[in-house]
C-alpha positions as a printed NumPy array, in Angstrom:
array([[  9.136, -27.182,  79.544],
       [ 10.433, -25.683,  82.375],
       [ 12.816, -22.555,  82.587],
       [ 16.756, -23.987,  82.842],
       [ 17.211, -20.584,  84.621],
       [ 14.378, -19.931,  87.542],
       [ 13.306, -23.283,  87.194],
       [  9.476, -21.973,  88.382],
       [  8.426, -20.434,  85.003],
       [  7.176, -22.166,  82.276],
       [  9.077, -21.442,  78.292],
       [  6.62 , -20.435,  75.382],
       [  7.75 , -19.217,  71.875],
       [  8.136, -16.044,  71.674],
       [ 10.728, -13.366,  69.224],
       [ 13.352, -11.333,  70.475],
       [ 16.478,  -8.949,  69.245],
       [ 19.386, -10.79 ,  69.175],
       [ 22.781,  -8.117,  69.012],
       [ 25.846,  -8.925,  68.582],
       [ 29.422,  -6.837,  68.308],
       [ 31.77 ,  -7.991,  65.56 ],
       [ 34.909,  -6.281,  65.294],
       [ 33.961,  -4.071,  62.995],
       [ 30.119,  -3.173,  63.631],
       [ 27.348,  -3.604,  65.049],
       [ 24.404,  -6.174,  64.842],
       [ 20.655,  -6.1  ,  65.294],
       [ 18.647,  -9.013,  64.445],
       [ 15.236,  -8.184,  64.809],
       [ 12.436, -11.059,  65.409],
       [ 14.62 , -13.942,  66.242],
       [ 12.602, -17.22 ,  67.367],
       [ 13.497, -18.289,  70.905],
       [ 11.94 , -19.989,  73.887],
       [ 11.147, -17.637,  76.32 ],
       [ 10.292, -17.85 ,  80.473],
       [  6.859, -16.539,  81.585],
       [  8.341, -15.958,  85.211],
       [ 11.767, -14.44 ,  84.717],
       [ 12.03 , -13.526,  81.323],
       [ 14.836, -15.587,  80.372],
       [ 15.073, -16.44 ,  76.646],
       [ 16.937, -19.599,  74.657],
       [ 17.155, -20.475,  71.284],
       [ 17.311, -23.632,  69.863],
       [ 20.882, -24.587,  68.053],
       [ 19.161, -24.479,  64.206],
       [ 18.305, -20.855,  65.112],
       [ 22.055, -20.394,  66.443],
       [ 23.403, -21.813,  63.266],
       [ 21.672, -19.265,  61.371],
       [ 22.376, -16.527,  63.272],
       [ 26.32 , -17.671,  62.745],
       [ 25.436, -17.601,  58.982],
       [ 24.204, -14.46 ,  59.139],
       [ 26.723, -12.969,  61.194],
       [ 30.069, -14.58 ,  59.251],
       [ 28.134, -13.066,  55.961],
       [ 27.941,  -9.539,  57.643],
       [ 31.345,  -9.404,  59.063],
       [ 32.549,  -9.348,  55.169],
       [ 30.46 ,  -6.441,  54.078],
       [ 28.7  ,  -4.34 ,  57.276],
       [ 30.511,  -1.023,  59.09 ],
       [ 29.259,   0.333,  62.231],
       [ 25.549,  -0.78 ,  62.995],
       [ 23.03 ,  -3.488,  60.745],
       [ 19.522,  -4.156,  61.514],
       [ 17.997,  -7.5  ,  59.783],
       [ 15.106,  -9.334,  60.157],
       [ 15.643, -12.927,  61.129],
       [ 12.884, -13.989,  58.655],
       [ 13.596, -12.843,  55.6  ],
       [ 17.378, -13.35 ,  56.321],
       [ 17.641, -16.949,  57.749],
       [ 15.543, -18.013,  54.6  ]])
């Protein structure tokens, strides 16, 4: 596949940090799955990894203050 954003570099899986700012912390989610461009860097993720991520996120609004750190594989489970 080749990269929506360069369009000269080729996408392999890779992880990532994916952060996000609620409006009442901080989030970190550490060793997300993605797609990501040997030549530019650019990363995507696919929209069942999005859907968890929202999961996550509407979960953590609820309880988290200031900054959380998770791991995307033993959360998304």
């Amino acid at each position: 596949m080749r990269c929506l954003t360069c369009k000269n570099g080729s996408m392999k899986p890779s992880s990532t940090a994916y952060f996000a700012q609620l409006k009442n912390c901080y989030v970190i989610i550490e060793n997300v799955p993605c797609m990501k461009c040997e030549q530019c860097g650019e990363e995507f993720f696919t929209a069942s990894v999005l859907e968890k991520i929202d999961d996550m996120l509407d979960r953590l609004e609820q309880i988290a203050s200031k900054i959380f750190i998770m791991d995307y594989a033993t959360s998304a489970a």
